[in-house]
Structure formats: structure tokens, C-alpha cells
N, C-alpha and C positions, 0 to 999 in steps of 0.2 A: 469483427473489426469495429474499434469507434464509432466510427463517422464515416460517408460515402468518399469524404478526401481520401482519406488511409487506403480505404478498398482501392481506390481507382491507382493511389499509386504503387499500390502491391501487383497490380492486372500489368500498368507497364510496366513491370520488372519482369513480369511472368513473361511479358511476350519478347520480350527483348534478353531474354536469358544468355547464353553463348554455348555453342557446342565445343564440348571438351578440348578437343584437340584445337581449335581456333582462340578458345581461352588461355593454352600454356602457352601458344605461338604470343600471344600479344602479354603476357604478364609482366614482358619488361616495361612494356612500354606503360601500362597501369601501372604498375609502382613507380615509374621515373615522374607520372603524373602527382602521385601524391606527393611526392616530394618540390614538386615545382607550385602545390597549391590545388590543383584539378582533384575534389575530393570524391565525383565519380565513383560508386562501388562498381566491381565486376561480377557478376550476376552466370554461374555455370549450370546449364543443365544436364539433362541425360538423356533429350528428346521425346520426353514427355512433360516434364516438369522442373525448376528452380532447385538444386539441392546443395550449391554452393554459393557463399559471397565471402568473395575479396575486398575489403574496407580498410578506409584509412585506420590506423594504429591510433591516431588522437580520438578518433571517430568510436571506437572499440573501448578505449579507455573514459572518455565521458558516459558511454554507456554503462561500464561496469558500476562507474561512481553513482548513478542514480539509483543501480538496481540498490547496490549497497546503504544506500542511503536510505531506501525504502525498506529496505530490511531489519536497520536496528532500532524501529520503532513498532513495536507489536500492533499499534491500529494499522500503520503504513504497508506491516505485512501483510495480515489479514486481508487487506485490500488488494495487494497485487497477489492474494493466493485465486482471491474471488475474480478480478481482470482477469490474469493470464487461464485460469478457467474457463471461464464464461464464454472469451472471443478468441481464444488458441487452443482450448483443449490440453492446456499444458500445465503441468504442476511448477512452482517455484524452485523446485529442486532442480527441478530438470534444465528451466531457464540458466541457475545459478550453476550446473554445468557445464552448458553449451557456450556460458561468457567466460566460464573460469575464474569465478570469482572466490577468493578463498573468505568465507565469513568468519572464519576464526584467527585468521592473521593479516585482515586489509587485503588490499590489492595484489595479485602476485599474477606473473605470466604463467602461472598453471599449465603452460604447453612449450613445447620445444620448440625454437626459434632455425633456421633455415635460411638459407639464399634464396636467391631468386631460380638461379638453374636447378637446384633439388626442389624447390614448391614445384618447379614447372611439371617434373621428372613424376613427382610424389602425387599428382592430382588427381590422377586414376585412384588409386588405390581408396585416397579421401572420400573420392567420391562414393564408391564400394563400399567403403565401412559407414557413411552417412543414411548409406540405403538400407544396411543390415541393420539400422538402430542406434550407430553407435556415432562417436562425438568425433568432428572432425579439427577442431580447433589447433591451430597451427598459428606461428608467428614468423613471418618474412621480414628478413633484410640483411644487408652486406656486410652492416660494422655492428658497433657492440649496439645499436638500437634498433628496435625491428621499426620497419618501416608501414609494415600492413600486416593484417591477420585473414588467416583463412577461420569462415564458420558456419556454422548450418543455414541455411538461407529459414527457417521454423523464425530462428533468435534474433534474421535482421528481419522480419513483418513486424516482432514487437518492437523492435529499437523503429521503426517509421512509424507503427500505430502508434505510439507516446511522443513522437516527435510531432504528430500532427493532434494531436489532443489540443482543444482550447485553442485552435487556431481559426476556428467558424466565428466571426463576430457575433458580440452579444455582449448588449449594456450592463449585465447581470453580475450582480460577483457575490450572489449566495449560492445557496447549493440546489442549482438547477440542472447540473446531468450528472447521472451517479457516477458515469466515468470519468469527471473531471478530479484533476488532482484537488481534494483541499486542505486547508490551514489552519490550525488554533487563530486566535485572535493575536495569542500571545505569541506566539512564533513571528509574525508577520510584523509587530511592533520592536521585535527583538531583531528582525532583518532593517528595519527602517532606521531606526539610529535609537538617541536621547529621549525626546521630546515625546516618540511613539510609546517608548519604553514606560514612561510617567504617566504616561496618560491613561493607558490602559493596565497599569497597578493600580491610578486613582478608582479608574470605572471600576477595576474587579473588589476593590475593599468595599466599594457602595452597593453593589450589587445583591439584591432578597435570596437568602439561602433558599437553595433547591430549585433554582433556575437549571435549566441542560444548558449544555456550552457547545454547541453545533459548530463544525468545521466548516468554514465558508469556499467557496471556489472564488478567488480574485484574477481577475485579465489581468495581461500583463501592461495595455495601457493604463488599469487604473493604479496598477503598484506605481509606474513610473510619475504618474501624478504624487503618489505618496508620498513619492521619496522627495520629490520638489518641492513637496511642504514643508518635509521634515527639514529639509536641508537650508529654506527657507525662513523657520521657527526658529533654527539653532542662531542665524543670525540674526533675526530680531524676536525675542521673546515676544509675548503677549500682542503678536501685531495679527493682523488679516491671515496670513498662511496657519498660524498658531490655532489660531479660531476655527478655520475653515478645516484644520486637521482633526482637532478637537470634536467635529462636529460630526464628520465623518467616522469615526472611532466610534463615537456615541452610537451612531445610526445600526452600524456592523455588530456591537454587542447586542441591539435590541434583535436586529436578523440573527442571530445566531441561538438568541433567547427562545425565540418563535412567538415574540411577542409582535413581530409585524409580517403580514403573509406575502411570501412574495410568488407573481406570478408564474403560472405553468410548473408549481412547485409541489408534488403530492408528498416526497417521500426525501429527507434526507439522504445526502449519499454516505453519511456519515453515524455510527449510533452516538445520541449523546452522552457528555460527558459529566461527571457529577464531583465536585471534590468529597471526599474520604467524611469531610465536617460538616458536609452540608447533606448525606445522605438521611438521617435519622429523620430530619423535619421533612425529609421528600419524600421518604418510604410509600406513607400512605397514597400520596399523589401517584407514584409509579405504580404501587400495586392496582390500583385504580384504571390506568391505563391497563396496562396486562389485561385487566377484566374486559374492559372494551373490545381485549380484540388485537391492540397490540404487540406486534413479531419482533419489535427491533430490542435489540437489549440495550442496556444501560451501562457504560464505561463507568468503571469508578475508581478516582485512584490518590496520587498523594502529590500536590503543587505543578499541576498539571500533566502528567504520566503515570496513566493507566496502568493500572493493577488486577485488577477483576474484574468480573462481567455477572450482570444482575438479568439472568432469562426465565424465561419458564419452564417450569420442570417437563412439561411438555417435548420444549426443542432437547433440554440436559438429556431426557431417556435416549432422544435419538442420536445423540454426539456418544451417550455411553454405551449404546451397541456399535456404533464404531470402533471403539476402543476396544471394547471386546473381541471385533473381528479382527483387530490390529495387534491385540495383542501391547498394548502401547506403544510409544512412540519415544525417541531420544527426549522428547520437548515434554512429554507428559507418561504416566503413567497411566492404568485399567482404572477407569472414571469409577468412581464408590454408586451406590444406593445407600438410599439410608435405613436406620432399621425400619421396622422388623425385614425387609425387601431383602438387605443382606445381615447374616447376624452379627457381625462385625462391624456394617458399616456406621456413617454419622448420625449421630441422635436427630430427629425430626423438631426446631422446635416452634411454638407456638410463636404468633406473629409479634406479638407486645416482648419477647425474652429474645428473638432475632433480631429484631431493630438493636436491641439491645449490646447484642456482642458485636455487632457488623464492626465498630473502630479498631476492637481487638483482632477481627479478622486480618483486615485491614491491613495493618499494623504487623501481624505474623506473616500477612503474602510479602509484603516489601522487605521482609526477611528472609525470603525464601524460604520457607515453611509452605508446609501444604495443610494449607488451613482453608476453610469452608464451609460453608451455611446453609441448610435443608429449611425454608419456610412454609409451615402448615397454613392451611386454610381451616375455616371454621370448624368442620367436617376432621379435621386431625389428618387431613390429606396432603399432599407434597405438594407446593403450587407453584415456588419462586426458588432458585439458586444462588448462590452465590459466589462465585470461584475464580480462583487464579483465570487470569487470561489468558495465559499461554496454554492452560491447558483446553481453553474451548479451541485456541485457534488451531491447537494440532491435528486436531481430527474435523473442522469445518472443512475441509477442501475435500472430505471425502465422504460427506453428504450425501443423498442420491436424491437433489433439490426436484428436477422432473418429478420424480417418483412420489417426492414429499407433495407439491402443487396439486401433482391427478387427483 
């Protein structure tokens, strides 16, 4: 879990569960509740433990919208591959089942809709097939709109642990807990109105190529400050709000720069990000890093969405016996070696001729091509990657990070 909130209010659901039979007795009365407002889940056990919840339909539906929304952004995914890992032991597919979410056709009831006296009738059986593995997802109500869902109780720990995310105060809005959700710059300027929008196209044209572009965590009292700027500025140009917004925009590109340290901060929760144009003059600085010692790879892509990922051949070997043991994946194919490793695979090439092609690579992933870059070291040895994104993050959740740490 997150944070000690989340845990503590996953223990009172656990202890306050409902036995079966006193759960279908009282289902009318929970769903007349949601309907009058009372958004209360119903919480079923099986006298050992939580394996059903009854939730509001609006309640189910804003969930599905975040997961989805997390989904069609490849950094966003990778992250809730690495979260629902890390603190559920749960793959994102498996999430993206248990809510019913369809990612190839938006949001759909992916489950059969019921009344209230058949959900009541049907419980047992939910319950039985939620224990054998399998998905219980169900939709209640009378008329043509369901009014509640039935679901795994696994799928509402994560809809409470992200509800309670970011809600411990803390004056902080860089990237001080890796499990906090964060933000482009530009995302956050493009939620604010006009004025943010301007402001941080002006910074990003000023800006020294081959800065990283770190994803910050914002509270949600400081956004609400923002937007009383921006909405502030709109009506008076060049006045105090204008200023003080300005000023602040400023401060947030140098934190995201790592030009200014901020406390109790060792490790982004985010890798940084690099435009397409500004890699060549940062290569050497990045490979330099790499040498030091650093894991985190390097986002690189085209007007700020990510395309490829700049690691060391180091973590690549280990993503491509993944793939191997996988056999690929829908999202990626059997990861190459380069030669001589494989005879067929991509030419190895020398560091001063790969900085080189990186824009045409570049240029070929955001075309969907499977195009890719082997960087040698001195030595004619394999050091640095380069490759499609999608294809590191199909086989990063199947790591064996424990094992990689020992």
C-alpha cells in the first residue's frame, strides 16, 4: 500500500466485511442508498476474508476513467505496471479486467447488467468463482441504468490506495514520493488555461538543449492557487497574479531541470525526459551518467511524447531474456542482440556514428517501424540502447527486480 492511510482503511473494510447471506438480505437497502446519495460500498466476505464489493456505478465509472487514462500514455503505463506490482502483486491486465475496461474501444459495461433480486440470488456463486481466480464483475439495477457494480474486493484496495495518494500534507510539489502521481510541466500549463500555456512555451523555447524534463508531483492546494493566478492574469495582463505566475512556472522548470535540489529527494519518480533534438548535444552527458552508476533510463521522444528509451545494454540483456522466455508479447516482439551475439541481429555501432543516426531512429519509431540503436563502447563492446518504448515496457513488469537487487 502507499501510505499508512490506505492500509488502515483497507483493515477497516477487512473487519467490517459482511457475511454472505446478511449481504444479499440487505442489497436492497445498499443500492436504494446509492441512489439517494449514501455512496457507502458493501464489503462481502466468506469468513475469512473481503472477496466482494458492492460500489456505487458512478464510483466504478470514475475509476475505470483514471485507469484508462493512465493507460494511453506509455510513461503513465509503465508506472501503474510498476505501482500495481510493487503494492498488489498485480499485473495491469489483470486490473484492466477486474474493472472491465475495454482499451480498444473506451469504456464499455464489459459485464451483464442484473436487478437487484437476481445480484442477490447470484452472490454465492460470484463469490465461488472470485475464489477459484476468476472475475466477478457484475452490474446491478432495475431500469436501463445499472445503479451499482459487483467486483473483486483485490480491484477496490487499488481504487482506495489511489484515492488516498497525495492526500498526507506536504508543501512539496517536486518529485518527492515515487508513488505520487506526476506531471509534464506542459500538461499542467495546458490544464491551467492561456497565460500557463504562453508561459511555459516561452521557458521551453529559452531553455539549454539537453536539460532532462522531470515530471513533478503538484498538491492539489498548490494547482488550486494556479488556477487563481491564471484566471487572475487572464483578467489583468502584466499585473501581480501575471507575475507571481510567471515566477512560479520559472521555479518548476528549474525543479524539473535538477537544477535546484530539492529536500528528502534522492531519486526521481519519474525517468527523464529528452526532446528527439536536443539528444545529440546530451548523448555525451548521458553516457557519462550511465558510467557513474546510473539505472534510470532516459525518455526520448518528439514534442513531448515519448518514443524510446536510452538504457544500458546491461538492464536491455535482461528485458531480452524476458522476451525470450515470453516468446513476445502483443506490444513487442523477441528483443534482437546485435551482431556478432546474433547473426542476423543490428549492427553494433561506434559511439561518434550512433549519436549520429539517433534522429533518424527517432523519426522511424514515431512511425512505427522497429528501428533501433546498439551503442559501443571504446572496447567495441555494447554499452547503451536505444529502442522503442513500448517495447521495454512489455516485458518490464516481468523482471525479477528482488532477484536483479541480491
Amino acid at each position: 500500500m502507499p501510505d499508512d492511510t490506505s492500509a488502515a482503511v483497507v483493515n477497516e473494510f477487512e473487519a467490517e466485511s459482511w457475511p454472505l447471506e446478511a449481504a444479499a438480505d440487505s442489497l436492497h437497502s445498499v443500492i436504494d442508498g446509492f441512489q439517494d446519495g449514501d455512496t457507502r460500498p458493501l464489503v462481502i466476505g466468506d469468513g475469512d476474508q473481503p472477496v466482494l464489493v458492492v460500489l456505487a456505478i458512478a464510483d466504478l465509472a470514475d475509476f475505470r476513467a483514471r485507469i484508462a487514462e493512465l493507460l494511453a500514455n506509455p510513461v503513465d503505463a509503465g508506472w501503474l505496471r510498476y505501482y500495481l506490482r510493487s503494492h498488489f502483486d498485480m499485473s495491469s491486465e489483470r486490473l484492466i479486467e477486474l474493472l472491465g475496461v475495454d482499451t480498444d474501444h473506451g469504456l464499455s459495461s464489459l459485464a451483464s447488467q442484473v436487478n437487484v433480486e437476481q445480484a442477490a440470488v447470484l452472490l454465492p456463486d460470484h463469490l465461488r468463482r472470485t475464489e477459484a481466480g476468476g472475475n466477478p464483475l457484475m452490474l446491478i439495477g432495475d431500469g436501463m441504468m445499472a445503479t451499482a457494480a459487483l467486483l473483486a474486493f483485490p480491484a477496490f484496495q487499488v481504487l482506495l490506495a489511489m484515492d488516498n495518494e497525495g492526500k498526507v500534507e506536504d508543501d512539496s510539489c517536486a518529485h518527492d514520493d515515487e508513488e505520487k502521481p506526476t506531471t509534464p510541466l506542459e500538461v499542467l500549463a495546458d490544464r491551467l488555461g492561456p497565460v500557463a500555456t504562453q508561459l511555459v512555451a516561452q521557458i521551453n523555447a529559452g531553455r539549454e538543449p539537453g536539460l532532462p524534463r522531470y515530471e513533478l508531483h503538484f498538491e492539489d492546494d498548490l494547482v488550486e492557487h494556479l488556477r487563481d493566478l491564471e484566471n487572475r492574469a487572464e483578467k489583468a495582463p502584466g499585473g501581480g497574479a501575471y507575475d507571481e505566475l510567471n515566477d512560479l512556472l520559472h521555479q518548476f522548470d528549474q525543479m524539473r531541470s535538477g537544477l535546484v535540489e530539492v529536500e528528502d529527494d534522492d531519486d526521481p519518480a519519474e525517468a527523464p525526459y529528452l526532446e528527439a533534438a536536443d539528444l545529440k548535444a546530451a548523448f555525451p552527458d548521458l553516457r557519462d551518467n550511465f558510467r557513474r552508476g546510473s539505472d534510470d533510463p532516459y525518455l526520448i521522444g518528439l514534442d513531448g511524447r515519448p518514443l524510446a528509451g536510452l538504457i544500458t545494454f546491461d538492464l536491455y540483456e535482461e528485458l531480452q531474456k524476458v522476451s525470450v522466455e515470453l516468446d513476445g508479447t502483443d506490444e513487442a516482439p523477441v528483443l534482437p542482440l546485435p551482431q556478432p551475439r546474433w547473426e542476423h541481429g543490428p549492427r553494433l555501432l561506434p559511439f561518434d556514428a550512433a549519436v549520429e543516426v539517433c534522429d533518424a531512429v527517432i523519426e522511424d519509431i514515431s512511425n512505427g517501424e522497429a528501428s533501433m540503436v546498439f551503442v559501443a563502447d571504446e572496447d567495441g563492446e555494447p554499452e547503451l540502447v536505444l529502442a522503442p518504448l513500448v517495447w521495454l515496457w512489455a516485458y518490464v513488469d516481468h523482471l525479477d527486480l528482488e532477484g536483479a537487487e541480491a
